[in-house]
C-alpha positions, -999 to 999 in steps of 0.1 A, spaced: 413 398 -437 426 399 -471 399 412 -494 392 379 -517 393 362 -486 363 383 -470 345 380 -512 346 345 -505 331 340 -464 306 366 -484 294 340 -513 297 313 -489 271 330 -467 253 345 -496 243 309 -513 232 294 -475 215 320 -469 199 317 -504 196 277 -495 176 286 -462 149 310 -479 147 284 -507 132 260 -482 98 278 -472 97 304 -501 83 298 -539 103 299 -562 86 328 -582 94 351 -554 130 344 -551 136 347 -590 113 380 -586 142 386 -559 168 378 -576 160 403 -602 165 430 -579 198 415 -559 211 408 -598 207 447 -604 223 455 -573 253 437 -578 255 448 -611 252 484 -597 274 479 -572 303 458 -581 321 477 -604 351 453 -611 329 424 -618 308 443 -642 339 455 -662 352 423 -665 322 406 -680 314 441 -706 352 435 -715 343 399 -727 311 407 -742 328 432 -761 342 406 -783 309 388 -787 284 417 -798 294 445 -819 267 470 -807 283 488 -775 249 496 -762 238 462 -768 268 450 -748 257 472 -720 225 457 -714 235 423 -718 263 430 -690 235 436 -669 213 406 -677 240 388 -673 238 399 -635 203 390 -632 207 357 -651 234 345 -625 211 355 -594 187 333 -610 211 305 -614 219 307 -575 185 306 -567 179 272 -584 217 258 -574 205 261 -542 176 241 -543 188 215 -567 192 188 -537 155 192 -533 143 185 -568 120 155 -577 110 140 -610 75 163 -615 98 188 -608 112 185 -642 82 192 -659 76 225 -646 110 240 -647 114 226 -684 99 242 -713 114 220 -738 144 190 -743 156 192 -771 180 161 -789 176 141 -761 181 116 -785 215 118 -795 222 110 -756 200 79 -759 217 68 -796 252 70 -782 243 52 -749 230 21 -775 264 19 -787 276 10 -756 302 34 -750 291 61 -727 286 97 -737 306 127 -728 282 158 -720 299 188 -729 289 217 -719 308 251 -703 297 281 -680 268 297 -702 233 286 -686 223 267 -660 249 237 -658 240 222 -629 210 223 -633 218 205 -663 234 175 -644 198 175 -621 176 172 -650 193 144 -661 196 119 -632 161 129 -630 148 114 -664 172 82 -653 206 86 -662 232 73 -647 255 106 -643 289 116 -632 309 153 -627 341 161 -636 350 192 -616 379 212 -605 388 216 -568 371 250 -553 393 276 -540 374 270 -504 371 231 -487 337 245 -473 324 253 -507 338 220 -526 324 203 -499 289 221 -505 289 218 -540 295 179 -537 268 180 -511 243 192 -535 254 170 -561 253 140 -546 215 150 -531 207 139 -569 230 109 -566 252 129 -594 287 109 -591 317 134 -586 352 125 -604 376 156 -588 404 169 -606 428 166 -580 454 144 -599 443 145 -639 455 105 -646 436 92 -616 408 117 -623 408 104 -664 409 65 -656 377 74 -632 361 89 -664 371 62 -684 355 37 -662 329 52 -660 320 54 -700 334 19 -698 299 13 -675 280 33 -702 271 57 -679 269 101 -686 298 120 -676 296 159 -680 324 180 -681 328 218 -692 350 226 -718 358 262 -717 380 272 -690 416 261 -690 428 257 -655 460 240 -655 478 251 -683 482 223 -702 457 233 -729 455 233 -767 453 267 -784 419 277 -804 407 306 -821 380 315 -799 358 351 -808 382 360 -834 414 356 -808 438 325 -796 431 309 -769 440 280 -746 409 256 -742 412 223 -722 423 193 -745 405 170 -718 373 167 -738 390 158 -763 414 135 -750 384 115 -728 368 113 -767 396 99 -783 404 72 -757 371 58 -748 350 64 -784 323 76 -769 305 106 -781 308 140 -774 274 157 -773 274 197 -765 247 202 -746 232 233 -728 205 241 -706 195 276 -709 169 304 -695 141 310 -713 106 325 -711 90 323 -674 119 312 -658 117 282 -675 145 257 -690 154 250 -727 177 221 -727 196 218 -758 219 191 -771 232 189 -806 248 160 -828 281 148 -812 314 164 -825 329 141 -847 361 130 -843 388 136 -870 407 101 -867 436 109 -892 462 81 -872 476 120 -861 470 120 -822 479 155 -818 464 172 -849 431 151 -841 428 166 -807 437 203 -816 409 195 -844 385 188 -822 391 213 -793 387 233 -822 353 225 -831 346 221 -794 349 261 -793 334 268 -824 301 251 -807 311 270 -775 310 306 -796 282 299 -818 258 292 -781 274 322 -766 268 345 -793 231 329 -792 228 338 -754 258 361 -741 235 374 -711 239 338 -698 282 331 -700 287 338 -667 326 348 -666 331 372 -641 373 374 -651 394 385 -679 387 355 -701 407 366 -729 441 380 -708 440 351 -688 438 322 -714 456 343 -739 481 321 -759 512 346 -759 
């Protein structure tokens, strides 16, 4: 079996086997497990761990810094699994104890008076699903835009535990039928979330992202700029006993110079200028276990 083949049955197994502890366990026990299986993969897998020090590199300048962080970054994403699998089960008290604090929770509810919708931007740094959760939990009406997974089994799981929340999922399968979804959806003056730092189909708009160009995706953008709805960064983040901070900011403003082309690179612009300044904040918690930099390198 070819070896990312066998990494993948592996993850697969890992996360329902993760889901089936979850069920009669506390969750202080499993993040007090997680801890140690973070350390061990840390310890163990030495590709992953060299990929994520190369990225950190570019964020801190203290190497020895960088080396812990590579290995909280570990333990933070064991802890992220252990709540992604139970996400299906949460319920509204939930929130109170997982969340220390919510913080600009009211730029979501002054963009959703205007009538437009609201983009929830946010990319792999935290807790994002858990993002999605907390909000269909205090009453929004939220959707997911999400590429395909690599597996069928593990698409299928993740819309599973989506949809356990009654989180709507809009699949980038074909990007115009995918966009029109999103549209309508805004058009309804519903949420939709979408992460904004991974270019995955190489039609992207070059940024200068941690000092070095970069492709990031233009769909943010792009959904902004059609519908008028704003575009609110938000990120929910671990903090002190395992509890949330969720953090959203004043929408990105949109540059409207009658220039459609220079007002989206503009914006994707700004869009990883937020992204950098919230991982440099928390770069234990960006959770990019590839070559970020060679991969989305603009040549």
């Amino acid at each position: 079996m070819p070896k990312k083949r066998l990494l993948f049955h592996l993850g697969f197994f890992y996360l329902n086997l993760i889901g089936f502890f979850a069920r009669f366990l506390p969750r202080r026990f499993l993040m007090a497990m997680a801890v140690l299986i973070g350390n061990f993969y840390w310890a163990v897998i030495r590709r992953d761990r060299e990929m994520v020090r190369r990225n950190l590199d570019r964020v801190l300048s203290d190497p020895q810094e960088t080396t812990e962080a590579v290995r909280r970054t570990f333990i933070h994403y064991a802890k992220y699994l252990v709540d992604y699998t139970r996400m299906d089960r949460l319920r509204e008290d939930d929130f109170y104890g997982l969340v220390h604090e919510f913080s600009g929770q009211e730029y979501i509810d002054q963009a959703l008076a205007q009538g437009k919708g609201a983009l929830i931007l946010t990319g792999h740094l935290g807790n994002w699903e858990m993002g999605g959760v907390f909000l269909t939990l205090l009453g929004y009406s939220l959707n997911i835009i999400t590429a395909p997974d690599l597996g069928p089994r593990l698409h299928a799981y993740r819309v599973r535990m989506r949809q356990g929340q009654k989180i709507k999922v809009i699949t980038m399968k074909d990007a115009l039928a995918s966009s029109i979804d999103a549209l309508r959806a805004l058009k309804a003056n519903e949420l939709v979330a979408l992460l904004g730092d991974r270019e995955l189909f190489g039609r992207g708009i070059p940024v200068t992202f941690f000092g070095q160009k970069v492709f990031f995706p233009g769909g943010p953008a792009l959904l902004a700029y059609l519908s008028g709805a704003a575009l609110i960064p938000t990120f929910v983040l671990m903090g002190p006993k395992n509890k949330y901070r969720c953090l959203a900011t004043m929408p990105i403003p949109l540059q409207g110079t009658g220039d459609r082309d220079r007002d989206l690179a503009e914006q994707t612009q700004r869009i990883a200028k937020v992204m950098e300044e919230f991982i440099r904040s928390n770069p234990d918690q960006w959770f990019t276990f590839y070559d970020f930099f060679g991969r989305h390198s603009v040549k």
